[in-house]
MARMI-344726 format. One record per residue (C-alpha): residue in three letters; residue number from 1; z, y, x. Coordinates in steps of 0.5 Angstrom, whole numbers, always signed. Example, Ala and Ser with C-alpha at 12.3 -4.5 7.8 and 13.67 -1.06 7.14 Angstrom:
<nodes>
> rest; nr; c3; c2; c1
> ALA; 1; +16; -9; +25
> SER; 2; +14; -2; +27
</nodes>
This chain:
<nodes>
> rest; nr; c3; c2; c1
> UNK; 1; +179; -152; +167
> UNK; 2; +184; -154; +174
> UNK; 3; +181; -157; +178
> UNK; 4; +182; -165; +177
> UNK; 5; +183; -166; +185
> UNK; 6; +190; -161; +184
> UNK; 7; +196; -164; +187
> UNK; 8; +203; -162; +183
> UNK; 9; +204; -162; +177
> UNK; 10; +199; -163; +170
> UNK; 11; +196; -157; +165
> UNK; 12; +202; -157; +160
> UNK; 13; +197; -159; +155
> UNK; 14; +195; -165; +159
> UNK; 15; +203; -167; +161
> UNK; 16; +204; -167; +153
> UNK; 17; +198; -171; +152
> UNK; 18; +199; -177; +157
> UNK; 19; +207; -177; +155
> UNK; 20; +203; -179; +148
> UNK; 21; +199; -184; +151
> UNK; 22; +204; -187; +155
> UNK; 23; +209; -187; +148
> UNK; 24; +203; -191; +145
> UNK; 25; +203; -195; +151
> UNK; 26; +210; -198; +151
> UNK; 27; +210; -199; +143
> UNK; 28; +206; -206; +145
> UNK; 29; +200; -204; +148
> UNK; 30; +202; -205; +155
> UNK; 31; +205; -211; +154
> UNK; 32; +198; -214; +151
> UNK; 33; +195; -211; +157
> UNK; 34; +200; -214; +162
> UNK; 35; +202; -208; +164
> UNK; 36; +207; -210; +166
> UNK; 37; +206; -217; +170
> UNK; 38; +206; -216; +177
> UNK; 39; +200; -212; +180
> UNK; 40; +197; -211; +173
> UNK; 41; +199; -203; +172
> UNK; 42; +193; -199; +170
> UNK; 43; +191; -191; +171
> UNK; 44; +191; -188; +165
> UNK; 45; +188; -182; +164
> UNK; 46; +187; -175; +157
> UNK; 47; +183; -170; +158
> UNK; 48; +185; -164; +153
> UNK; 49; +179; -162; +150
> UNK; 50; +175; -156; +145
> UNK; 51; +171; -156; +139
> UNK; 52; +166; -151; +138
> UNK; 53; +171; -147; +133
> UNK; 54; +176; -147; +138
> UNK; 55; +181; -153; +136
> UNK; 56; +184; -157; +141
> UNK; 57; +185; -165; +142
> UNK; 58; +185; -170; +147
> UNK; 59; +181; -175; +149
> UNK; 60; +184; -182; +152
> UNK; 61; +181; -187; +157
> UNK; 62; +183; -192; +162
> UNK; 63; +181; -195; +169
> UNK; 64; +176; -200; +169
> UNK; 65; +177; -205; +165
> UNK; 66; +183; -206; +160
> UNK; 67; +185; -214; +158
> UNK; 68; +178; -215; +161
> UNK; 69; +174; -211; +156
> UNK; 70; +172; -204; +157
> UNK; 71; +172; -202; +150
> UNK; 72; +179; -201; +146
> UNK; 73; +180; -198; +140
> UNK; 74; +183; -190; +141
> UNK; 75; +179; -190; +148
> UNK; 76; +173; -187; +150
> UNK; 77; +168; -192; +152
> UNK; 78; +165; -193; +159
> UNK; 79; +161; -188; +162
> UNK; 80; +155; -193; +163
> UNK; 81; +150; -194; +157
> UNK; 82; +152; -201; +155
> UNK; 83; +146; -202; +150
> UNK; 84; +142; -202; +157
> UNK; 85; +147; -207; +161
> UNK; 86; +147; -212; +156
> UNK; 87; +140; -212; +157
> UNK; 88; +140; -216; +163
> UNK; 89; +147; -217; +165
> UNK; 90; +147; -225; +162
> UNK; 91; +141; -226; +165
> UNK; 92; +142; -223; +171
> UNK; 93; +149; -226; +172
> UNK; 94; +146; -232; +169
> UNK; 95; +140; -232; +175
> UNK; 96; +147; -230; +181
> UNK; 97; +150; -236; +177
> UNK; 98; +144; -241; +178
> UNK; 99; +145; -239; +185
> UNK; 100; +151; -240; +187
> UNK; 101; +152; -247; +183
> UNK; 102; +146; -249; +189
> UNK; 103; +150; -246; +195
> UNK; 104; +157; -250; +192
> UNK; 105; +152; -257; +191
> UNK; 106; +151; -256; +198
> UNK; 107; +157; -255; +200
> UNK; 108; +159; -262; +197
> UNK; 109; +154; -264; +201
> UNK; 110; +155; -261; +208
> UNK; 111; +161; -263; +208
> UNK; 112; +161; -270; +209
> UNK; 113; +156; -270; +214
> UNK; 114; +161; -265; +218
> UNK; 115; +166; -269; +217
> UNK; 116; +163; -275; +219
> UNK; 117; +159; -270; +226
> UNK; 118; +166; -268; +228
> UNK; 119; +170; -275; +228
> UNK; 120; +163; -278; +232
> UNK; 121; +164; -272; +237
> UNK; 122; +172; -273; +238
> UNK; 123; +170; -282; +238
> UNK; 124; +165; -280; +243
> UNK; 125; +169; -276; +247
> UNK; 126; +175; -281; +247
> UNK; 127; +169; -287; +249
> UNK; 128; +167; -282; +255
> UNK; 129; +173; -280; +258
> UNK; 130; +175; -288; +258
> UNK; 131; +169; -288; +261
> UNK; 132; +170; -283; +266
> UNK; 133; +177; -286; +268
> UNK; 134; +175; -294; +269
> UNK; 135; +169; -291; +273
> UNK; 136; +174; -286; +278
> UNK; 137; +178; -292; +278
> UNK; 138; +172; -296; +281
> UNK; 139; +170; -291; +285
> UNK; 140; +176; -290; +288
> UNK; 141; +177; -298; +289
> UNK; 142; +170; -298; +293
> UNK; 143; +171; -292; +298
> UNK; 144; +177; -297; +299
> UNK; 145; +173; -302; +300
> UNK; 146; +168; -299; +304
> UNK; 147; +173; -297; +309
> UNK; 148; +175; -303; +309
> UNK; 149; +168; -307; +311
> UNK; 150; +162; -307; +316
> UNK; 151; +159; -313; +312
> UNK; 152; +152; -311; +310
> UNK; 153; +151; -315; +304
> UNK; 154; +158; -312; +302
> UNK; 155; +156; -306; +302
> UNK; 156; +149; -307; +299
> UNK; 157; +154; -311; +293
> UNK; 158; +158; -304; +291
> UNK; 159; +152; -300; +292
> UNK; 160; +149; -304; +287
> UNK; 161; +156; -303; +282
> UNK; 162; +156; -296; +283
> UNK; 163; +148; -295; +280
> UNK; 164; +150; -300; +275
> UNK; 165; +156; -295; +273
> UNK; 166; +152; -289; +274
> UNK; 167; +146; -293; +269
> UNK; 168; +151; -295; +264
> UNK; 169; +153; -287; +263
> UNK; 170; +147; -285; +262
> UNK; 171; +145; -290; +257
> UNK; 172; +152; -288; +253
> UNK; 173; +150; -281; +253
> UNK; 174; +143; -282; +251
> UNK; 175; +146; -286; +245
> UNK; 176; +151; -282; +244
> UNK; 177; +146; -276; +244
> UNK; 178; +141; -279; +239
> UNK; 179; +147; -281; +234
> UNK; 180; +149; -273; +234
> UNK; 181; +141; -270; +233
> UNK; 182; +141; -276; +227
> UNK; 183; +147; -273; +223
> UNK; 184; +146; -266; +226
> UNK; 185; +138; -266; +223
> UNK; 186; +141; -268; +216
> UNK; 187; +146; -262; +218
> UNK; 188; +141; -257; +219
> UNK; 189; +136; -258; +214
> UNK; 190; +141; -257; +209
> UNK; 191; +144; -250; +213
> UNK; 192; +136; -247; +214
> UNK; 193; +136; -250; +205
> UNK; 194; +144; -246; +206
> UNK; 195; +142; -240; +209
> UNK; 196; +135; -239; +204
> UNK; 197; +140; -239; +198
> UNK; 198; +145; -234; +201
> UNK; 199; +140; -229; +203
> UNK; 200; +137; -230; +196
> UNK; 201; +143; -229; +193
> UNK; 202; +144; -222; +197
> UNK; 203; +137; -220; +194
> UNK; 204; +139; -221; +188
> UNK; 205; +146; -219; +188
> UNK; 206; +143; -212; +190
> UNK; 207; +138; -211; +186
> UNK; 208; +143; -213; +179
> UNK; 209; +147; -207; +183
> UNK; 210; +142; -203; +183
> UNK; 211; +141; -204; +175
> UNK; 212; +148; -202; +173
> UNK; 213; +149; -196; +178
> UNK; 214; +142; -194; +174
> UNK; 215; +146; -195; +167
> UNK; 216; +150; -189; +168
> UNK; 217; +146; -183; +167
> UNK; 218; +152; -177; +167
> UNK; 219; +150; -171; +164
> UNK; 220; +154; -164; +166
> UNK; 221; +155; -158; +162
> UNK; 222; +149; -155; +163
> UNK; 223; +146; -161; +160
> UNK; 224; +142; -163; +167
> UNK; 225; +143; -171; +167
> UNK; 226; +142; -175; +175
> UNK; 227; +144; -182; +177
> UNK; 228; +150; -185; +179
> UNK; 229; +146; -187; +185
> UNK; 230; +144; -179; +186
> UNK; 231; +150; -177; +187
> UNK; 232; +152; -181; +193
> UNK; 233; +146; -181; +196
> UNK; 234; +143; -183; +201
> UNK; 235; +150; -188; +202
> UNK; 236; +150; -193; +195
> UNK; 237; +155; -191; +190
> UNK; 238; +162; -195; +192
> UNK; 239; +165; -201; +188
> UNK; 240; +168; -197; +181
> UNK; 241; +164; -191; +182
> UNK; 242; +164; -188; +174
> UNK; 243; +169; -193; +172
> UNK; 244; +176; -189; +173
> UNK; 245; +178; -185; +167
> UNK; 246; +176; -178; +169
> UNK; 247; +168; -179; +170
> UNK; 248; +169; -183; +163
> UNK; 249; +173; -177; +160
> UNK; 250; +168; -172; +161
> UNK; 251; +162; -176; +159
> UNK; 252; +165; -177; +153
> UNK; 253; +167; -170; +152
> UNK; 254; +160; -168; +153
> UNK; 255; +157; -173; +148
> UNK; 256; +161; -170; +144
> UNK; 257; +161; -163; +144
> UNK; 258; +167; -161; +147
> UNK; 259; +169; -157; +152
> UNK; 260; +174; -160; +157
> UNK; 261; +181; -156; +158
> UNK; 262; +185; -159; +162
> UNK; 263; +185; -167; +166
> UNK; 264; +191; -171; +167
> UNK; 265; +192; -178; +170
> UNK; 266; +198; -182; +171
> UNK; 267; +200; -189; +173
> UNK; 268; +203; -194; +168
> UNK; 269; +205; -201; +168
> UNK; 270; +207; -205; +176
> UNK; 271; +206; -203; +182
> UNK; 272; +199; -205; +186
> UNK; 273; +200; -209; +191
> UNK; 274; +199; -204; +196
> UNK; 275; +205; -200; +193
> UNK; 276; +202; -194; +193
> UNK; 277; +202; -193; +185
> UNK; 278; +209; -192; +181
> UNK; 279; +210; -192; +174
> UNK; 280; +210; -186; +170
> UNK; 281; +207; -182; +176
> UNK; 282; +202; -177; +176
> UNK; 283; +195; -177; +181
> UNK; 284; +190; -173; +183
> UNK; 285; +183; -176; +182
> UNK; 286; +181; -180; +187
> UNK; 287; +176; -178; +192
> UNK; 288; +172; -183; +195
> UNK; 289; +169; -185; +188
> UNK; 290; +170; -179; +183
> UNK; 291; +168; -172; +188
> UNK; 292; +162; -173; +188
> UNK; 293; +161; -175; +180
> UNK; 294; +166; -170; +178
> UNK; 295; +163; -164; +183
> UNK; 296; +156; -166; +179
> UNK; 297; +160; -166; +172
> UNK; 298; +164; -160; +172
> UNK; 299; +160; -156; +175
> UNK; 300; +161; -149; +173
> UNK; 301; +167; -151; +169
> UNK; 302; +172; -153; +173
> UNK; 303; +175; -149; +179
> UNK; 304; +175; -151; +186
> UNK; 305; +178; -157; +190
> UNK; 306; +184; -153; +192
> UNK; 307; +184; -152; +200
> UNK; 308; +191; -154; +204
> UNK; 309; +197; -149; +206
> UNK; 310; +200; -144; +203
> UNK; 311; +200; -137; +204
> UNK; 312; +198; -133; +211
> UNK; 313; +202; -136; +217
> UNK; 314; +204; -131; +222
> UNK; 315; +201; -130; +229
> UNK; 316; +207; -132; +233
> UNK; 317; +207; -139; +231
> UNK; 318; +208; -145; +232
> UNK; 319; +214; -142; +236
> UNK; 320; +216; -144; +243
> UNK; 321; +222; -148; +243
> UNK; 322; +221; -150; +250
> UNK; 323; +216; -148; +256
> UNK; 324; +215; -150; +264
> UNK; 325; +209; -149; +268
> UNK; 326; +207; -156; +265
> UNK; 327; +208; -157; +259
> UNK; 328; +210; -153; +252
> UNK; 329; +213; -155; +246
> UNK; 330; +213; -151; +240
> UNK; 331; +216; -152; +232
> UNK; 332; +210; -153; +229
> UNK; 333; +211; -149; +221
> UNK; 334; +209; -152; +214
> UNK; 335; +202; -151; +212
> UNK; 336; +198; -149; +219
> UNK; 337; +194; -155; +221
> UNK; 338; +195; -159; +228
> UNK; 339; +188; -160; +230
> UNK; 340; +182; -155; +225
> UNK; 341; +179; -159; +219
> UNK; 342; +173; -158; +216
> UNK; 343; +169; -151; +214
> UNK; 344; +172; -145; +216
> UNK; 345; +178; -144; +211
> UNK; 346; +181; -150; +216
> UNK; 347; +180; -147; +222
> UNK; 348; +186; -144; +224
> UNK; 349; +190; -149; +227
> UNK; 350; +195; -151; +233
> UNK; 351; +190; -152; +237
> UNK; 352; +186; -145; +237
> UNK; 353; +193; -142; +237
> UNK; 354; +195; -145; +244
> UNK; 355; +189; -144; +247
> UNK; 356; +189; -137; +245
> UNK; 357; +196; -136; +247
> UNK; 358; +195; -141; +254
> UNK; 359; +187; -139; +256
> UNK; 360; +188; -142; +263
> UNK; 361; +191; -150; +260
> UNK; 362; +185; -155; +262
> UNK; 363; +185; -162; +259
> UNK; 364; +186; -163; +250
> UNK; 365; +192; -159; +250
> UNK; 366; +195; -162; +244
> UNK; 367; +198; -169; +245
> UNK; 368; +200; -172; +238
> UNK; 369; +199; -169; +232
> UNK; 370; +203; -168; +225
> UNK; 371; +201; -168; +219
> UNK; 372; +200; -161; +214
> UNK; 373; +205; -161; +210
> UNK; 374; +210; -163; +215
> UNK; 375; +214; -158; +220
> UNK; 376; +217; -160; +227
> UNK; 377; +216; -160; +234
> UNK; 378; +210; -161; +238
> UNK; 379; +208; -163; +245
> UNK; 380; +202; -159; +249
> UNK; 381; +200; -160; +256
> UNK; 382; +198; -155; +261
> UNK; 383; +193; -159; +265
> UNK; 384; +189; -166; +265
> UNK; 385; +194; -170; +269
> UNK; 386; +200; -167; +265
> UNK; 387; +196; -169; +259
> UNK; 388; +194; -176; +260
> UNK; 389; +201; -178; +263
> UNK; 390; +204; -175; +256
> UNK; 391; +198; -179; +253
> UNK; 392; +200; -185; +256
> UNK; 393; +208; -184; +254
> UNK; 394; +207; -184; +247
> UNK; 395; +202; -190; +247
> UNK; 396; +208; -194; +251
> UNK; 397; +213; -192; +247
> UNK; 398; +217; -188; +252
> UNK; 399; +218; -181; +248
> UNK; 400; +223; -182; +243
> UNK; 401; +222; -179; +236
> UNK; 402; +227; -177; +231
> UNK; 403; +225; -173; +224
> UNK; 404; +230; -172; +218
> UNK; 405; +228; -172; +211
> UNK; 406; +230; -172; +205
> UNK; 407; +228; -178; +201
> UNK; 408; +227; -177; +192
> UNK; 409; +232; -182; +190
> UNK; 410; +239; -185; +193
> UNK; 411; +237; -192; +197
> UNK; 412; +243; -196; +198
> UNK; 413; +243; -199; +204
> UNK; 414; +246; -195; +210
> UNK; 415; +240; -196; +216
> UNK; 416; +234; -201; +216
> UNK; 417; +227; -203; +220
> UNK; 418; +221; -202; +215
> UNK; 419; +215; -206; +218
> UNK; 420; +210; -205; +214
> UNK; 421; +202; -204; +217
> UNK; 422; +197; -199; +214
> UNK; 423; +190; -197; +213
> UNK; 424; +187; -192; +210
> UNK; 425; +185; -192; +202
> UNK; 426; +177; -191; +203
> UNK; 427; +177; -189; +196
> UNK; 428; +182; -184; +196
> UNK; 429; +182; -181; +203
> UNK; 430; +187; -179; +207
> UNK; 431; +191; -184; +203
> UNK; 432; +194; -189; +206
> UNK; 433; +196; -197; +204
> UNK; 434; +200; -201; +206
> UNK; 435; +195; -208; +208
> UNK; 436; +198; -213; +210
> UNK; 437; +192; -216; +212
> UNK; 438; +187; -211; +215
> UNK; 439; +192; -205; +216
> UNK; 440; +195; -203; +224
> UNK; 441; +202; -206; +225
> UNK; 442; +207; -199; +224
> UNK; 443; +215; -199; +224
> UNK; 444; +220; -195; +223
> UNK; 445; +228; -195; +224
> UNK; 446; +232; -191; +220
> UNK; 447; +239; -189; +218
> UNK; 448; +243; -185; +212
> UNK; 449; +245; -178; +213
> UNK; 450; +248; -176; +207
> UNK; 451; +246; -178; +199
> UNK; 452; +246; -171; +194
> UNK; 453; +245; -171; +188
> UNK; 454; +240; -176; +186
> UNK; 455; +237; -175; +193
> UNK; 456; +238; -179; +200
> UNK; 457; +239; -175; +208
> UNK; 458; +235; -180; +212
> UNK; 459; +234; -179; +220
> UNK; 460; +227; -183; +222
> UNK; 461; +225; -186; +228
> UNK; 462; +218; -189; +228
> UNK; 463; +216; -194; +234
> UNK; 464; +208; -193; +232
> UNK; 465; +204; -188; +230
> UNK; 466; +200; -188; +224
> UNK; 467; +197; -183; +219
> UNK; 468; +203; -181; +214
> UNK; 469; +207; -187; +217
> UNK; 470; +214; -184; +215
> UNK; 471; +211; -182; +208
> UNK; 472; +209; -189; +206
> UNK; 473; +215; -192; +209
> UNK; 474; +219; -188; +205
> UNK; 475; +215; -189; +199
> UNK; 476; +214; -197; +199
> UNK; 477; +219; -198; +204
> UNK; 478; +225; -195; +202
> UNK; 479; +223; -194; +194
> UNK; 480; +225; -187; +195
> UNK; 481; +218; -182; +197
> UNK; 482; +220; -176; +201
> UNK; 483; +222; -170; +197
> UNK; 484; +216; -165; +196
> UNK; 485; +211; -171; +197
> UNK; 486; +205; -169; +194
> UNK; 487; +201; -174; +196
> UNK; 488; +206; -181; +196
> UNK; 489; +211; -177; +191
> UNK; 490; +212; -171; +187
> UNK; 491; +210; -164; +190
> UNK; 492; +216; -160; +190
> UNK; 493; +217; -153; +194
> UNK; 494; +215; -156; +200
> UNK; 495; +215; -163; +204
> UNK; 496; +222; -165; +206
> UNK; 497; +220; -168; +213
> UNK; 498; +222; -164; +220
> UNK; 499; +220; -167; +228
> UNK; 500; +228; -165; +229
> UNK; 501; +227; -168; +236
> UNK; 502; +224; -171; +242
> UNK; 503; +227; -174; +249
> UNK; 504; +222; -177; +255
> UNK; 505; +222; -177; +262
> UNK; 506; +218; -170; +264
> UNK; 507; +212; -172; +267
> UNK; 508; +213; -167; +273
> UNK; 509; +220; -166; +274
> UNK; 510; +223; -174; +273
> UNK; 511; +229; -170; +269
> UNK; 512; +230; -172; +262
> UNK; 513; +228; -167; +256
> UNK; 514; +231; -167; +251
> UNK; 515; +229; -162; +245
> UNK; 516; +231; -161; +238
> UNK; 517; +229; -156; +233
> UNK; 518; +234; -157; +227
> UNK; 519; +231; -158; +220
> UNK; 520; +230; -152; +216
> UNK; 521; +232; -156; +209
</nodes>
């Protein structure tokens, strides 16, 4: 069987299914899911299957819930054992409602009292600041009169008005303060009564998820059986973990006796906020929540997570395209990582190569970093210093950029802005989303070069400097992902995205640097 983490395109078989179930779905059941509706797509995934005599089918499933039920006729049912959550889910939801239904009567009635301390608050700061003006006033008229009199008794008179002034502040401070510890004791009490529900709740609320995560009982080939709680341990299981549709598939495939041939999913209905989804597109199973569910369930049956790169990379890349006594800057090839991965097959690197081929440079070396799958130009220092001045240009925006892509669509406009912030997808990494609340501000300029057969020529120039900043730009931004994006898009024979260029003061020398490296597409 494929590996299910497999970029590219599905096992015919599976393609055949998917394309199936999506014909169903456009029949009318989309519509009764909703689809359609804005942010309700859903993944969809088939998983092709085989009796003991050899007959081949499919079994069909969804993501999580669909139309807020987990069970639809012609899918597979959910992965945990419901006869064992209905056990203790209404009691258990009930007990986490009874709480919440505390907290909220409290809110109601905390929130009068904050009112009333903030308006006592701003009312006494008003009386004190009136105060404080008339006294500084009177203060200043008896330093005038003082400078003003030798007369003993005057001056006995004004500095009994002073006293009395300072006694009348205190007293309003005193009345001020014991009014606030009033409505501040009745605050506090239904805070410690706040807190105690709060904390009692986050109890429960672990315990109740432990007991779900305890439903799933996954079972794989060989008939060995462990927790979802097992498999993620010592770390808790992420939110979902068991509910997508792979993870459902298999353990109904296994429940009924069938031998799992090929896997595939795809996306239908509306793009999620994020943007990251497209109707009718193809996924990898996700990582963060899957990898170690499917590693335990396919265990002897599927092949291997696919590692990156293609074939060898010869010994003289990344190639020199330009080279001083401070600096290099080479073409960096598709497939040859920037900086090593993790495990042995991902060590080869940029990095280890320039090391070898510079055994004097000091410092880090590489100054920036692109992407596997993307080809173009790198900068490399030979020292420290030349590599911290490099550092602190790019962090100022003070080295230009310019890649050339070619985009999987015609987009209309001729040049543009997308600003659009990103953070990564912590349950499929290393995808990125676009987060317009959490994500890290990024911007790219771009303009048209040529627009081909269904296809857009674009050069881009990104101001930040985000993990696949262009590819998701391109994809959400510009509705047209780039060409051979296997992650964003549709793999193809490679990803079409190029560091054509690069420009900035040398560090050294105070010249302008200018490199290009044509794109090879």
């Amino acid at each position: 069987m494929p590996s299910p983490f497999a970029h590219g395109e599905p096992h015919p078989l599976a393609r055949r299914a998917a394309e199936h179930v999506r014909a169903e779905l456009a029949a009318g059941l989309a519509l009764r899911l909703g689809l359609d509706a804005p942010g309700g797509g859903k993944m969809f995934g088939v998983l092709v299957v085989a009796d003991r005599v050899g007959r081949v089918g499919f079994l069909r499933a969804f993501s999580g819930m669909a139309g807020g039920t987990w069970n639809i006729d012609g899918y597979v049912a959910p992965a945990f054992d419901e006869a064992a959550r209905d056990a203790f889910w209404i009691a258990g939801e009930a007990e986490l409602d009874a709480i919440a239904a505390k907290i909220d009567e409290l809110d109601v009635r905390l929130a009068p009292l904050r009112s009333a301390h903030a308006s006592l608050v701003r009312t006494q700061k008003e009386v004190s600041d009136e105060l404080r003006e008339r006294q500084r006033l009177a203060r200043a008229a008896r330093h005038a009169a003082r400078a003003a009199t030798q007369d003993p008794e005057a001056i006995a008179a004004l500095d009994r008005e002073s006293s009395r002034d300072s006694s009348e502040r205190r007293r309003i401070e005193l009345e001020q303060r014991d009014a606030r510890r009033t409505i501040s004791r009745d605050i506090e009490v239904l805070e410690r009564e706040r807190a105690a529900l709060d904390g009692q709740r986050a109890e429960r609320s672990r315990g109740f998820l432990v007991r779900i995560h305890d439903t799933y009982a996954l079972a794989n080939a060989r008939g060995e059986t462990k927790l979802l709680r097992a498999l993620f341990a010592p770390a808790e299981p992420p939110g979902g973990a068991g509910d997508c549709a792979a993870p459902k598939l298999v353990a109904e495939a296994f429940r009924r006796g069938l031998r799992p041939i090929a896997l595939a999913e795809l996306w239908v209905g509306a793009s999620p906020p994020t943007g990251d989804r497209k109707d009718g597109t193809f996924y990898p199973a996700c990582r963060g929540k899957c990898a170690p569910i499917l590693a335990h369930m396919l265990d002897g049956i599927a092949e291997p997570p696919p590692t990156f790169g293609g074939g060898p990379i010869a010994a003289d890349e990344p190639r020199t395209v330009f080279e001083d006594a401070f600096l290099a800057i080479v073409d960096k090839p598709i497939g040859l990582l920037s900086v090593p991965g993790r495990g042995d097959a991902l060590r080869d690197c940029v990095l280890a190569r320039l090391r070898a081929r510079y055994p004097a440079a000091t410092g880090p070396i590489l100054v920036h970093r692109l992407d596997l799958d993307t080809s173009g130009l790198l900068v490399a220092a030979k020292d420290k210093p030349t590599y911290d001045a490099l550092q602190r240009m790019f962090s100022q925006r003070e080295i230009t950029k310019r890649y050339t892509a070619w985009l999987d669509g015609v987009v209309a406009e001729d040049s543009g802005t997308i600003d659009l912030p990103l953070r990564v997808d912590i349950d499929d990494r290393p995808r990125q989303v676009v987060d317009h609340e959490h994500g890290l501000p990024a911007v790219t300029e771009w303009k048209v070069l040529a627009r081909d057969n269904g296809r857009t020529r674009v050069a881009m120039f990104p101001k930040t400097g985000r993990t696949h900043q262009l590819r998701v730009h391109a994809a959400v931004g510009l509705g047209a992902p780039i060409v051979g994006d296997r992650l964003y898009g549709r793999p193809d024979a490679r990803l079409m995205l190029h560091a054509e260029a690069l420009a900035f003061v040398h560090p050294h020398t105070g010249e302008t640097l200018t490199v290009t490296r044509p794109a090879p597409f």
